[in-house]
PyMOL Python script that loads the backbone (N, CA, C, O; Angstrom):
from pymol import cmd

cmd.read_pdbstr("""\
ATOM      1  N   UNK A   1       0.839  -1.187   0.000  1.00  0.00           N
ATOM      2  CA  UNK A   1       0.000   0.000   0.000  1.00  0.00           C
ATOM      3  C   UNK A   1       0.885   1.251   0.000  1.00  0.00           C
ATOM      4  O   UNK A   1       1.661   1.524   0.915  1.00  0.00           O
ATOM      5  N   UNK A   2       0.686   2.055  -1.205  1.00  0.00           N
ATOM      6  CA  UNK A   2       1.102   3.076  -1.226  1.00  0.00           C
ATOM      7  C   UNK A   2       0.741   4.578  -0.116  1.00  0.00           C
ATOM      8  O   UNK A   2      -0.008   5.400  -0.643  1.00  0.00           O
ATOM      9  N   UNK A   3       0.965   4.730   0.532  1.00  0.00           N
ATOM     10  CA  UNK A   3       0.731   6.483   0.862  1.00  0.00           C
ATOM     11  C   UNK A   3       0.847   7.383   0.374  1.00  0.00           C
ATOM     12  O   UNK A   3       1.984   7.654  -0.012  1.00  0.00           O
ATOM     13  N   UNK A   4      -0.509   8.570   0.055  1.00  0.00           N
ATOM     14  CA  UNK A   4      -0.336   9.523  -0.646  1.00  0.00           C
ATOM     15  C   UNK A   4       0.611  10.901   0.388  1.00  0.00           C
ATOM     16  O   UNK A   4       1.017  10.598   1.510  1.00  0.00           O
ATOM     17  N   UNK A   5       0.783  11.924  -0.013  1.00  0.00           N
ATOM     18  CA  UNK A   5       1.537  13.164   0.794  1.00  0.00           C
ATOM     19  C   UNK A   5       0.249  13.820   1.750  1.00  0.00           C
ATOM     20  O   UNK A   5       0.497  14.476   2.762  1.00  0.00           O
ATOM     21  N   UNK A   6      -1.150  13.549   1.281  1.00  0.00           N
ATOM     22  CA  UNK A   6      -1.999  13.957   1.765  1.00  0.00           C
ATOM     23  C   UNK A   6      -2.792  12.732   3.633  1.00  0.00           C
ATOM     24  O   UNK A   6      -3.307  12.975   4.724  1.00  0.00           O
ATOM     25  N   UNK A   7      -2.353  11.528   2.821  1.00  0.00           N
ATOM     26  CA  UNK A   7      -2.595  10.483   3.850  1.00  0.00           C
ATOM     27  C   UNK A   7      -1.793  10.650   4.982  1.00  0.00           C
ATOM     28  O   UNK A   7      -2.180  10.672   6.150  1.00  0.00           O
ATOM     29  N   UNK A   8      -0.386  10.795   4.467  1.00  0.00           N
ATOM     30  CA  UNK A   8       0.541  10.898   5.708  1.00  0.00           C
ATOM     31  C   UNK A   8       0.324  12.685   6.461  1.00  0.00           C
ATOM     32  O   UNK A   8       0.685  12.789   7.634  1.00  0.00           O
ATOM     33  N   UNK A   9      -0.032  13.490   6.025  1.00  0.00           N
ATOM     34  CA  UNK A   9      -0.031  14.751   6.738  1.00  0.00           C
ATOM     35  C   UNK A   9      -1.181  14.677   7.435  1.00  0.00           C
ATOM     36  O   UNK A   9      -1.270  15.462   8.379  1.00  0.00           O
ATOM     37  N   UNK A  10      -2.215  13.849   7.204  1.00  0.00           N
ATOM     38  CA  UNK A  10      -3.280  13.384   8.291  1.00  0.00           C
ATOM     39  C   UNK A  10      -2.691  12.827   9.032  1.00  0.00           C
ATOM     40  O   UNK A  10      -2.841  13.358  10.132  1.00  0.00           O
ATOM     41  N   UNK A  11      -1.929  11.833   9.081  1.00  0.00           N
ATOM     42  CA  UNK A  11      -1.784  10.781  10.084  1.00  0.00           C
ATOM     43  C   UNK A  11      -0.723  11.850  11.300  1.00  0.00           C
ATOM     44  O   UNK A  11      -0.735  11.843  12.531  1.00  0.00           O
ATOM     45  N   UNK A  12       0.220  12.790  10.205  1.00  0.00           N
ATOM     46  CA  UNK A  12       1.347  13.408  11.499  1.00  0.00           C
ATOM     47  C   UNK A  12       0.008  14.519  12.046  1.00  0.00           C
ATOM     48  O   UNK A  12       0.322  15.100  13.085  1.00  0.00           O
ATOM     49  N   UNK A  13      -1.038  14.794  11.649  1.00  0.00           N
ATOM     50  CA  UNK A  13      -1.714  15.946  12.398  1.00  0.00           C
ATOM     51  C   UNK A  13      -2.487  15.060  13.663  1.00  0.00           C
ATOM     52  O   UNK A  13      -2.630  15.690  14.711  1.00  0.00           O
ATOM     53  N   UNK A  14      -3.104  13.331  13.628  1.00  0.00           N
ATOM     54  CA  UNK A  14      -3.077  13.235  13.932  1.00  0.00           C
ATOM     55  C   UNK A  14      -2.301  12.801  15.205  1.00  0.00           C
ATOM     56  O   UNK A  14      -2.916  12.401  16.194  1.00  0.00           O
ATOM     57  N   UNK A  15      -1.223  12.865  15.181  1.00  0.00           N
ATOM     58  CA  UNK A  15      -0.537  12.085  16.056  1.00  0.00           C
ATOM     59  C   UNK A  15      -0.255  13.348  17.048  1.00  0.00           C
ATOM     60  O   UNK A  15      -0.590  13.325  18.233  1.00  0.00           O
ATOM     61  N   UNK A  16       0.372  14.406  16.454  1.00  0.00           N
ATOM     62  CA  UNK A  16      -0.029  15.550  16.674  1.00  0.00           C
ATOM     63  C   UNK A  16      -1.120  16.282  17.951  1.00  0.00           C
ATOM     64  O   UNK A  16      -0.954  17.250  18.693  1.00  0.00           O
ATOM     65  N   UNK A  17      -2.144  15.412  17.800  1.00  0.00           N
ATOM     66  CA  UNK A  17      -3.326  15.679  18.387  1.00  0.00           C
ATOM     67  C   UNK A  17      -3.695  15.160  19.797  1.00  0.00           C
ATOM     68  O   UNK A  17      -4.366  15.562  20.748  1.00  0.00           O
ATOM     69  N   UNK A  18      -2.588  13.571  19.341  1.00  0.00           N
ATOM     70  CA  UNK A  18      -2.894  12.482  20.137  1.00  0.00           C
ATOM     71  C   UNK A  18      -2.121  13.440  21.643  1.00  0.00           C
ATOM     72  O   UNK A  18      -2.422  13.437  22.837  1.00  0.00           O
ATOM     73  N   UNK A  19      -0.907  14.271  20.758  1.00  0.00           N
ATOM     74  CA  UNK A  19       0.390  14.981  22.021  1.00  0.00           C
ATOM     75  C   UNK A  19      -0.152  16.037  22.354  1.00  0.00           C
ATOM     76  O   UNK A  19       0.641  16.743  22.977  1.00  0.00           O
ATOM     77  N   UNK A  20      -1.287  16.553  22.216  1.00  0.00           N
ATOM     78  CA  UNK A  20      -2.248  17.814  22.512  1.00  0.00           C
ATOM     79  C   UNK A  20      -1.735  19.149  22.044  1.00  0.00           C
ATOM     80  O   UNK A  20      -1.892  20.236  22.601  1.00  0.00           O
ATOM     81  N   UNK A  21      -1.056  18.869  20.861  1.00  0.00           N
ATOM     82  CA  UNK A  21      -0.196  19.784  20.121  1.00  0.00           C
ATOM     83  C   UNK A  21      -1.104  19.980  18.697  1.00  0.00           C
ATOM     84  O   UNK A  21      -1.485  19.152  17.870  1.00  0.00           O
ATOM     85  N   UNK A  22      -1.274  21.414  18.785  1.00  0.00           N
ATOM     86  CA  UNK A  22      -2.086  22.462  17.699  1.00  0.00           C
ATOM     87  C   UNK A  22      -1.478  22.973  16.462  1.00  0.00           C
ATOM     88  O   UNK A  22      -0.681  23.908  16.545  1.00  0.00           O
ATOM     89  N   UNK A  23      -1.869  22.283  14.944  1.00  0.00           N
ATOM     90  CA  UNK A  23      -0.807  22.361  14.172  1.00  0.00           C
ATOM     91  C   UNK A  23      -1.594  23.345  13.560  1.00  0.00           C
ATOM     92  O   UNK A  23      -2.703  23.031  13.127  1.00  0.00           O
ATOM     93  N   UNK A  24      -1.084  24.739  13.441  1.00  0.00           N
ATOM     94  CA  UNK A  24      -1.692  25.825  13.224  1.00  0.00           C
ATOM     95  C   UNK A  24      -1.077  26.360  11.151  1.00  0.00           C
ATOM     96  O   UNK A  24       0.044  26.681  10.754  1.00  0.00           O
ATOM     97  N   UNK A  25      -2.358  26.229  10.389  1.00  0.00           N
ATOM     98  CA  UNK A  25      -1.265  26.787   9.263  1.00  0.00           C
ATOM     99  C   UNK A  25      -1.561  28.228   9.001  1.00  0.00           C
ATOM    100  O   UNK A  25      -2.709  28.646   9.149  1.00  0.00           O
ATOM    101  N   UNK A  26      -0.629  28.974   8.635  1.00  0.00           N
ATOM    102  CA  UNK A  26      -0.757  30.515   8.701  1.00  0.00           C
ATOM    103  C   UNK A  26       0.459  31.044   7.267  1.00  0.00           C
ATOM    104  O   UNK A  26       1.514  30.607   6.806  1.00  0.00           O
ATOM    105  N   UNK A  27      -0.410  32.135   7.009  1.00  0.00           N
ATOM    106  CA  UNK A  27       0.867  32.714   5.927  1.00  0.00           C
ATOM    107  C   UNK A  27       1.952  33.074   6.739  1.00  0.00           C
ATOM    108  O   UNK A  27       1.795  33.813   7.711  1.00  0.00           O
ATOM    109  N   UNK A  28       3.090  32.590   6.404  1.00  0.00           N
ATOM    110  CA  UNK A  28       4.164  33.218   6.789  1.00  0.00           C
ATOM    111  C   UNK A  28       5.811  33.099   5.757  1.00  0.00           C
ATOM    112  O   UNK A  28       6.142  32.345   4.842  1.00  0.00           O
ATOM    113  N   UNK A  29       6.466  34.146   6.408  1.00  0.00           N
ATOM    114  CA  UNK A  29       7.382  34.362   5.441  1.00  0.00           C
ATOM    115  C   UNK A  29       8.581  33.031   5.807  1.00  0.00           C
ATOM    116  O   UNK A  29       9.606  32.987   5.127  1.00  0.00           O
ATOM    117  N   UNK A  30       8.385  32.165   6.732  1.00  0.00           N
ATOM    118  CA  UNK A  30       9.604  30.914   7.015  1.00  0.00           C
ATOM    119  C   UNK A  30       8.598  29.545   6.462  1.00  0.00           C
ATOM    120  O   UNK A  30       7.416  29.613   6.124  1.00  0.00           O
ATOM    121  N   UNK A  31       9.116  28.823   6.480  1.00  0.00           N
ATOM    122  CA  UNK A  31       8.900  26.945   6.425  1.00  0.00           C
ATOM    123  C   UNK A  31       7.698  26.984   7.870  1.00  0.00           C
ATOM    124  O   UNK A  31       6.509  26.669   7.811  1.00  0.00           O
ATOM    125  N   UNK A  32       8.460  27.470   9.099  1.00  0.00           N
ATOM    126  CA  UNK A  32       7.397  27.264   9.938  1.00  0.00           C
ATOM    127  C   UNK A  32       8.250  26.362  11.175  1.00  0.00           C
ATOM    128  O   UNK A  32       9.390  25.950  10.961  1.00  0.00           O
ATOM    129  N   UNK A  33       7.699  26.179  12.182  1.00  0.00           N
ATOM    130  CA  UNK A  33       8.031  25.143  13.346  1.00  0.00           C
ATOM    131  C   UNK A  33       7.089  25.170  14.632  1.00  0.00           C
ATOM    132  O   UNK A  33       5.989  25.662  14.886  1.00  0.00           O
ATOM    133  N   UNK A  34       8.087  24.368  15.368  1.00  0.00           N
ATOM    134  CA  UNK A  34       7.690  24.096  16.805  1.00  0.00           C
ATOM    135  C   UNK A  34       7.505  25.819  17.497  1.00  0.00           C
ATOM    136  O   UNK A  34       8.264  26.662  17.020  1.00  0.00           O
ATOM    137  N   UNK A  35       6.683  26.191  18.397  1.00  0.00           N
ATOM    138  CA  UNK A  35       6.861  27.092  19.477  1.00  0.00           C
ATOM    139  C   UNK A  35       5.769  26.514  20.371  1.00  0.00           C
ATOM    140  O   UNK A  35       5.120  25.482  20.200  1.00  0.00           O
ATOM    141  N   UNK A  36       5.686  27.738  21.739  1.00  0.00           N
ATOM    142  CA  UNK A  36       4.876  27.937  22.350  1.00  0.00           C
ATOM    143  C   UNK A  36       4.608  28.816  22.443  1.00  0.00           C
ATOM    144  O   UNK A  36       5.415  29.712  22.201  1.00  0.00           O
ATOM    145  N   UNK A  37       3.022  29.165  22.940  1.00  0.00           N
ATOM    146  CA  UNK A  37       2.520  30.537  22.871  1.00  0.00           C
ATOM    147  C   UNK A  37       1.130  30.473  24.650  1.00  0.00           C
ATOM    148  O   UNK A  37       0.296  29.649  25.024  1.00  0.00           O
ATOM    149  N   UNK A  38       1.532  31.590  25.103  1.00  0.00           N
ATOM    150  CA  UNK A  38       0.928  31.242  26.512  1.00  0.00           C
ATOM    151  C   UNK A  38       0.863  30.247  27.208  1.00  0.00           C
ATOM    152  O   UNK A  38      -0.040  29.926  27.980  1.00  0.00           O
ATOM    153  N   UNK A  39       2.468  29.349  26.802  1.00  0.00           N
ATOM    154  CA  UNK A  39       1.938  27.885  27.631  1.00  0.00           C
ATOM    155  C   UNK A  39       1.479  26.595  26.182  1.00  0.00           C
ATOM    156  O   UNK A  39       1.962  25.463  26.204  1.00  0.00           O
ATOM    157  N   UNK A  40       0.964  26.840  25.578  1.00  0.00           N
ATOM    158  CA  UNK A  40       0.723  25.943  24.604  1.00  0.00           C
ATOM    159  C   UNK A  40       1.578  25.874  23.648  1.00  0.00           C
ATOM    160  O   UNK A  40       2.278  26.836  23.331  1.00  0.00           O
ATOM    161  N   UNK A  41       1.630  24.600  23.007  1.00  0.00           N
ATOM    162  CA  UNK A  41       2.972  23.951  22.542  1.00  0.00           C
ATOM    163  C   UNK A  41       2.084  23.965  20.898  1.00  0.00           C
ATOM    164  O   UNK A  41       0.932  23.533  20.867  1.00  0.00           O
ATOM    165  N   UNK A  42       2.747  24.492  19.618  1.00  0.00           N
ATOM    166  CA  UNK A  42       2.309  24.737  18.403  1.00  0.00           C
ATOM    167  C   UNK A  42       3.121  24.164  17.432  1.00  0.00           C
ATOM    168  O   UNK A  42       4.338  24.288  17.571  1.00  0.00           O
ATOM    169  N   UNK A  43       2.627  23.489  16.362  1.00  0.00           N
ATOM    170  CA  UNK A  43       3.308  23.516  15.224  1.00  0.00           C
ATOM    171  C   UNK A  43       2.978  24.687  14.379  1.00  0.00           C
ATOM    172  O   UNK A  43       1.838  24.437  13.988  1.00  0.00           O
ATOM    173  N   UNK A  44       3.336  25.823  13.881  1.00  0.00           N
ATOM    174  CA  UNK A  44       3.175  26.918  12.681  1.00  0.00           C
ATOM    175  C   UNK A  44       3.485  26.488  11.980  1.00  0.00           C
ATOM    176  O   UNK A  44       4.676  26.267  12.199  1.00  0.00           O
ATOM    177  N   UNK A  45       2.928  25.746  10.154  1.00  0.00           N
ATOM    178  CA  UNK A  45       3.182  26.090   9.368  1.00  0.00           C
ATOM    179  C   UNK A  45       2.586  26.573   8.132  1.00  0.00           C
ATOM    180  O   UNK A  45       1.402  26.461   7.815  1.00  0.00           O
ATOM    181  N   UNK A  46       3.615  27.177   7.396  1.00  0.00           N
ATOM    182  CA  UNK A  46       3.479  27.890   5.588  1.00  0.00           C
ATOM    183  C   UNK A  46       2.394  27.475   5.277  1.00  0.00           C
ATOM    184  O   UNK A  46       2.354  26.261   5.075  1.00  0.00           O
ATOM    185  N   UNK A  47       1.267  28.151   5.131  1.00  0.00           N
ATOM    186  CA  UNK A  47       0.166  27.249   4.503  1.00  0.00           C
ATOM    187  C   UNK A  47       0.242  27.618   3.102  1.00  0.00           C
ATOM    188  O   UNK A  47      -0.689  27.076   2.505  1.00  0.00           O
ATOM    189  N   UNK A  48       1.018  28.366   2.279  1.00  0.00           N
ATOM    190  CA  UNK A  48       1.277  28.265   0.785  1.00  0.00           C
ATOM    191  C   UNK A  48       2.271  27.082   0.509  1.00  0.00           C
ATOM    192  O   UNK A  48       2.576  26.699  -0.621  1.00  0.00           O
ATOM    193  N   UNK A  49       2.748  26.543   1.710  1.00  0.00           N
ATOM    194  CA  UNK A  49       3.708  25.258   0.951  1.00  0.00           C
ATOM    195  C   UNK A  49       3.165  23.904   0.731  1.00  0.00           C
ATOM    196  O   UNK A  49       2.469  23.328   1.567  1.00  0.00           O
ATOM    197  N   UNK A  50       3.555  23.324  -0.605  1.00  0.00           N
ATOM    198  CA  UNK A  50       3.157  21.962  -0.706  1.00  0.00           C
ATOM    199  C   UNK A  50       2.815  21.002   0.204  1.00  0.00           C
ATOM    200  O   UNK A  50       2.725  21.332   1.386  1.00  0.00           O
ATOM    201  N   UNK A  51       2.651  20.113  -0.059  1.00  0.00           N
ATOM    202  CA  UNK A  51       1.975  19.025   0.689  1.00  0.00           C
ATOM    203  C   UNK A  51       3.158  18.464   1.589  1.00  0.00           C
ATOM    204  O   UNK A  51       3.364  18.482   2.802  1.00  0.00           O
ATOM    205  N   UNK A  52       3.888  17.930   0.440  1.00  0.00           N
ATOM    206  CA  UNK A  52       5.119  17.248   0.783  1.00  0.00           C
ATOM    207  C   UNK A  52       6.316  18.279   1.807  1.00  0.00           C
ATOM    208  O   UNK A  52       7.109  17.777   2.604  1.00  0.00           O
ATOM    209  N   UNK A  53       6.225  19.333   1.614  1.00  0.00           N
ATOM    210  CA  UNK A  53       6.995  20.044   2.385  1.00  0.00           C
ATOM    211  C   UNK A  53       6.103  20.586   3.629  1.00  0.00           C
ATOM    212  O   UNK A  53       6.869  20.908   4.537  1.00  0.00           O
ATOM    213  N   UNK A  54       5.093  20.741   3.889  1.00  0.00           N
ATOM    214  CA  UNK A  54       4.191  20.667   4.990  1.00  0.00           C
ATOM    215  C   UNK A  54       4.461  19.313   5.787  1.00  0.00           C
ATOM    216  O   UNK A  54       4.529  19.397   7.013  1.00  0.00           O
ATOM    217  N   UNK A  55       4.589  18.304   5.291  1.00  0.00           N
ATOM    218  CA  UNK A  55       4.971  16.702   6.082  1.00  0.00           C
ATOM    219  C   UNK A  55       6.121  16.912   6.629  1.00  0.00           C
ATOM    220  O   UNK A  55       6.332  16.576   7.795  1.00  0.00           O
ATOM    221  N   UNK A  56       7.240  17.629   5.699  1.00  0.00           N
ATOM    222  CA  UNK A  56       8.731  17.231   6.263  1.00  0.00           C
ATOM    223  C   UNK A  56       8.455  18.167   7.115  1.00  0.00           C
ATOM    224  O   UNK A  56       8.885  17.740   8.186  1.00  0.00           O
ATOM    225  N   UNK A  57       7.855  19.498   7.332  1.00  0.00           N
ATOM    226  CA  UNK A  57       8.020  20.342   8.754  1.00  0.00           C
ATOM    227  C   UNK A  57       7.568  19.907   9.548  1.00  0.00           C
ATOM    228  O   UNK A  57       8.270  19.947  10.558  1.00  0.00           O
ATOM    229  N   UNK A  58       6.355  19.299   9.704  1.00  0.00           N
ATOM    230  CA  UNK A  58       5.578  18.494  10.720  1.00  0.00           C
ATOM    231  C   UNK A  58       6.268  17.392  11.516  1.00  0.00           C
ATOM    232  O   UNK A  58       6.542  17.333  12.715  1.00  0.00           O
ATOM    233  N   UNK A  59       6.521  16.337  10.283  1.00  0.00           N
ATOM    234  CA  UNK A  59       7.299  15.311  10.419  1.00  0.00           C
ATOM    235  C   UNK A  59       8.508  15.852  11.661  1.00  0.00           C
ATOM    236  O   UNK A  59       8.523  15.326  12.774  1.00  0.00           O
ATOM    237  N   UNK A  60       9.548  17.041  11.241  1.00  0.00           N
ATOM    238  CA  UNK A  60      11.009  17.283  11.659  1.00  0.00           C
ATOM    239  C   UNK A  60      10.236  17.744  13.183  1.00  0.00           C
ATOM    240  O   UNK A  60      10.794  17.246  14.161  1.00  0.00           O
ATOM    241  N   UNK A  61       9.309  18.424  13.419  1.00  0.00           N
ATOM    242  CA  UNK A  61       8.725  18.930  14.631  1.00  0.00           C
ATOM    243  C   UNK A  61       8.242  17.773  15.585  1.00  0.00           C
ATOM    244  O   UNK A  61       8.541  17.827  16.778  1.00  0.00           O
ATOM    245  N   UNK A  62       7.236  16.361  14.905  1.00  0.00           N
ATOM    246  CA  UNK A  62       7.406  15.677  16.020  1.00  0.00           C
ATOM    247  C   UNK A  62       8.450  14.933  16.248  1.00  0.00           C
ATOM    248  O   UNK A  62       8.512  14.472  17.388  1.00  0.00           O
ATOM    249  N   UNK A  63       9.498  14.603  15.347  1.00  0.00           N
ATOM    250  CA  UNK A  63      10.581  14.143  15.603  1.00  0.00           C
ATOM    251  C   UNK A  63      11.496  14.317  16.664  1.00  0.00           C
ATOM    252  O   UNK A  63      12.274  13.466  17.097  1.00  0.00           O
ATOM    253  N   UNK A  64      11.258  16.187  17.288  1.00  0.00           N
ATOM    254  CA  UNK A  64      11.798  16.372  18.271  1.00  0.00           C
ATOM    255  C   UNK A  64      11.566  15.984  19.311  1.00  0.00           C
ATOM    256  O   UNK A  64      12.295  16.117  20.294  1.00  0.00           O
ATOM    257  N   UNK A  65      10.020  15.183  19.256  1.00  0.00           N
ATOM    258  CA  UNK A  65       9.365  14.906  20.177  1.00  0.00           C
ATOM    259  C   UNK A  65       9.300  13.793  21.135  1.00  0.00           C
ATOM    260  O   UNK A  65      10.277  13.109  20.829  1.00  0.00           O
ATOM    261  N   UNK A  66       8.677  13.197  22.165  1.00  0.00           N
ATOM    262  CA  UNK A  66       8.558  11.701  22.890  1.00  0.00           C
ATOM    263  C   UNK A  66       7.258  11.356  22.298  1.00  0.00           C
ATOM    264  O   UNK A  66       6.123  11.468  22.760  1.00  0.00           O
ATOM    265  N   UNK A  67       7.637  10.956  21.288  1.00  0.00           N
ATOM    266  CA  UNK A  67       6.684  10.002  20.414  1.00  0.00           C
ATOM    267  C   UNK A  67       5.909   8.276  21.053  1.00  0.00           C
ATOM    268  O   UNK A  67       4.824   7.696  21.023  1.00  0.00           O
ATOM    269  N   UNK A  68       7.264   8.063  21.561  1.00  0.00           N
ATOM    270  CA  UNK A  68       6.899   6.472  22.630  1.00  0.00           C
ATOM    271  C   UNK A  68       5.484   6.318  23.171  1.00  0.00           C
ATOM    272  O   UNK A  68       5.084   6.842  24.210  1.00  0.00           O
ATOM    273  N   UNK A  69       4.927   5.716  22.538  1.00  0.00           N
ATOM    274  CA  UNK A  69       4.061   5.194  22.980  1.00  0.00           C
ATOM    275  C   UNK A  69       2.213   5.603  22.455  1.00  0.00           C
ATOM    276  O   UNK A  69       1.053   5.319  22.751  1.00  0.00           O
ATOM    277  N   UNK A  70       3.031   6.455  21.495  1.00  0.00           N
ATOM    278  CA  UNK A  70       1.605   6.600  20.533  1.00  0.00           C
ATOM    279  C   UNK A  70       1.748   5.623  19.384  1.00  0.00           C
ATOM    280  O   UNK A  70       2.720   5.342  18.684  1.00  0.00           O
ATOM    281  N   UNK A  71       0.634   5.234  19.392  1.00  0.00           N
ATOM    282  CA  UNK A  71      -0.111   4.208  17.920  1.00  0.00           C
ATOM    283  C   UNK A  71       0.396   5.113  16.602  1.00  0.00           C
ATOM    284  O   UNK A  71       0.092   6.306  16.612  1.00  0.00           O
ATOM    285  N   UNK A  72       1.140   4.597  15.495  1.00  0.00           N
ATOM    286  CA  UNK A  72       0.998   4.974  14.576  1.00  0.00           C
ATOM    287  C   UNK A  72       1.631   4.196  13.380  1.00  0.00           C
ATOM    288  O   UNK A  72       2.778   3.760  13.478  1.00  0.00           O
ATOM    289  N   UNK A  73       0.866   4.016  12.220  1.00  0.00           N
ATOM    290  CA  UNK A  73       1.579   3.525  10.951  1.00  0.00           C
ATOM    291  C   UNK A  73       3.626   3.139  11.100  1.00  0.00           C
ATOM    292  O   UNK A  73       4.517   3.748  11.691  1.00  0.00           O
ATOM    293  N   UNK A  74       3.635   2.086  10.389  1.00  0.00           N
ATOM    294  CA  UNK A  74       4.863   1.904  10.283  1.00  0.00           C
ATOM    295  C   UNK A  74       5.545   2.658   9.471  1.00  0.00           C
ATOM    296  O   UNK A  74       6.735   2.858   9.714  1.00  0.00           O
ATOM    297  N   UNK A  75       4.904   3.252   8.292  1.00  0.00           N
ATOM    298  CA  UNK A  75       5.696   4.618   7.071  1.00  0.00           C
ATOM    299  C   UNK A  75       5.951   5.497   7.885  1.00  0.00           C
ATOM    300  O   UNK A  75       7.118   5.888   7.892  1.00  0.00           O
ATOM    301  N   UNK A  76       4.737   6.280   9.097  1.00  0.00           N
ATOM    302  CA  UNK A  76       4.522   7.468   9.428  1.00  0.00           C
ATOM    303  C   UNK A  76       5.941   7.035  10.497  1.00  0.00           C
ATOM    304  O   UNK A  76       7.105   7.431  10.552  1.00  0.00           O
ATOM    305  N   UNK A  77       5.463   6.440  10.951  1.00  0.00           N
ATOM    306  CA  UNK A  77       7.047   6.032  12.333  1.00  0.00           C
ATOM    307  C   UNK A  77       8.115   6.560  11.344  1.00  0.00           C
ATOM    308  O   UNK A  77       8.392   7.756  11.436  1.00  0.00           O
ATOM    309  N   UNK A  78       8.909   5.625  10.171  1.00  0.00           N
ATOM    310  CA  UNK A  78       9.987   6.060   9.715  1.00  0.00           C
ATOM    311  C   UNK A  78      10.145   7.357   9.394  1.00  0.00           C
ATOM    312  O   UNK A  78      11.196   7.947   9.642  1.00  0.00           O
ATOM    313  N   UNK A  79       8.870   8.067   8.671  1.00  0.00           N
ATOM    314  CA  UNK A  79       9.329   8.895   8.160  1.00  0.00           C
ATOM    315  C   UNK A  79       9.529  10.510   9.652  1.00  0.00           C
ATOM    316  O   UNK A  79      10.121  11.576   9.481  1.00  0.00           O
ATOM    317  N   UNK A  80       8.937  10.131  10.669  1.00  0.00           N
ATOM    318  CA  UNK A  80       9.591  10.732  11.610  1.00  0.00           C
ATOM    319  C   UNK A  80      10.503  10.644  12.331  1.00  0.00           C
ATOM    320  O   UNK A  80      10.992  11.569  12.980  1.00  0.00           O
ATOM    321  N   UNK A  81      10.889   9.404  12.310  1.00  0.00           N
ATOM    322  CA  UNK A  81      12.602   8.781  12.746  1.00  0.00           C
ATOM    323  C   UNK A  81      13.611   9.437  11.816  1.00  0.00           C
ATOM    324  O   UNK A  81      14.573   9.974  12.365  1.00  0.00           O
ATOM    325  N   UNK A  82      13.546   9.467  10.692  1.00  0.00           N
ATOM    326  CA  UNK A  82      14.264   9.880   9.812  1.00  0.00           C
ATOM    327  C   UNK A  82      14.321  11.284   9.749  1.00  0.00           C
ATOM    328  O   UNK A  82      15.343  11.783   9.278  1.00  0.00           O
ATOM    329  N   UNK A  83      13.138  12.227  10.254  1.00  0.00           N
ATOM    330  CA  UNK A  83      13.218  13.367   9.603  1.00  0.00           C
ATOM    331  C   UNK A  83      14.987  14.158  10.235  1.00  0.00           C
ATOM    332  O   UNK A  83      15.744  13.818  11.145  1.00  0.00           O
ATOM    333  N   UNK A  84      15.022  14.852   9.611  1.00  0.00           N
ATOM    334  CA  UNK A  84      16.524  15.749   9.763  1.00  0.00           C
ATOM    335  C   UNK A  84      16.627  16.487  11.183  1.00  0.00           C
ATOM    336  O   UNK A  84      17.812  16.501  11.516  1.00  0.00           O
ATOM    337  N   UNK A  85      15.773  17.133  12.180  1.00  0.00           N
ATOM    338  CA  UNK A  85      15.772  18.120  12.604  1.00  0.00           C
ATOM    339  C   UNK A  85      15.307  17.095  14.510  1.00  0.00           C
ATOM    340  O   UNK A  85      14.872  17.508  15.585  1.00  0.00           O
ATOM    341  N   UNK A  86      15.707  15.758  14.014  1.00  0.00           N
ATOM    342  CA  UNK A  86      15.667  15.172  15.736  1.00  0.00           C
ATOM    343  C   UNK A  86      16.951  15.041  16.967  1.00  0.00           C
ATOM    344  O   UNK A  86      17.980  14.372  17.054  1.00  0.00           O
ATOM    345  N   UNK A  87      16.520  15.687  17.513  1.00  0.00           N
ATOM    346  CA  UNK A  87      17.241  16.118  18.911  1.00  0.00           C
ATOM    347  C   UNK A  87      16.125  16.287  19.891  1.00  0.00           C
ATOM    348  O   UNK A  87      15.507  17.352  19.892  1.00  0.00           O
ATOM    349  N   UNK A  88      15.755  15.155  20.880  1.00  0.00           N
ATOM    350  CA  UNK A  88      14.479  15.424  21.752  1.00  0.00           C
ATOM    351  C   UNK A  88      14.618  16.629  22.881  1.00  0.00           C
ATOM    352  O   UNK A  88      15.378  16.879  23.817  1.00  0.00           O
ATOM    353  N   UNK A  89      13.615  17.152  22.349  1.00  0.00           N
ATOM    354  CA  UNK A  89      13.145  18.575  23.203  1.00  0.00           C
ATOM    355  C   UNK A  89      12.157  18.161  24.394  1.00  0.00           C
ATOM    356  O   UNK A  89      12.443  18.417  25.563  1.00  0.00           O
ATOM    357  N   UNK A  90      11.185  17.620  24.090  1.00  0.00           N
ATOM    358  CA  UNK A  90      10.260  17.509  25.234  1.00  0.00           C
ATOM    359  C   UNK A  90       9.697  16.144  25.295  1.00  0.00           C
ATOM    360  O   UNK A  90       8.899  15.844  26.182  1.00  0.00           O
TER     361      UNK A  90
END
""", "prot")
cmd.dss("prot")
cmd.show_as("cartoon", "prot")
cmd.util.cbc("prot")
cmd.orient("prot")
C-alpha cells in the first residue's frame, strides 16, 4: 500500500493531536516550526507550501518529540525517525 503526501499529513496531524499539540497553518514568510505561545505547545506552518513540504516540517517537529508510545503507521514512524531536525526537546 502506497501512501499519498496527503494520507501521511493526516496521520502526522493526527498524532499531533494524540500529544495535545495544535498544528496551526498561517501565511508566513519561514517553512514554519515548533513554538509555544501562553503555555501551549504549536506547530506553525506555511500554509502556501506543498503538501510534501508541509509533512517534512511536521514530520522534523514531532521528531523532536517523545513520540513512545503513541499508535501509529509503520511509514509514518519512519518517516519521523528519519526526519533531519531530531534532537528530543520535550
Amino acid at each position: 500500500m502506497t501512501m499519498t503526501d496527503e494520507t501521511i499529513l493526516g496521520e502526522l496531524e493526527a498524532i499531533a493531536d494524540k500529544l495535545q499539540i495544535e498544528i496551526r497553518y498561517e501565511p508566513l514568510d519561514s517553512r514554519g516550526g515548533l513554538c509555544k505561545v501562553r503555555g501551549e505547545t504549536l506547530i506553525i506552518v506555511n500554509e502556501s507550501l506543498p503538501v510534501e513540504e508541509k509533512v517534512k516540517v511536521i514530520a522534523g517537529e514531532l521528531g523532536n518529540l517523545n513520540t513512545t508510545g503513541i499508535f501509529m503507521l509503520p511509514k509514518v514512524r519512519e518517516i519521523i525517525e528519519n526526519s533531519t531536525h531530531r534532537n528530543l526537546l520535550i
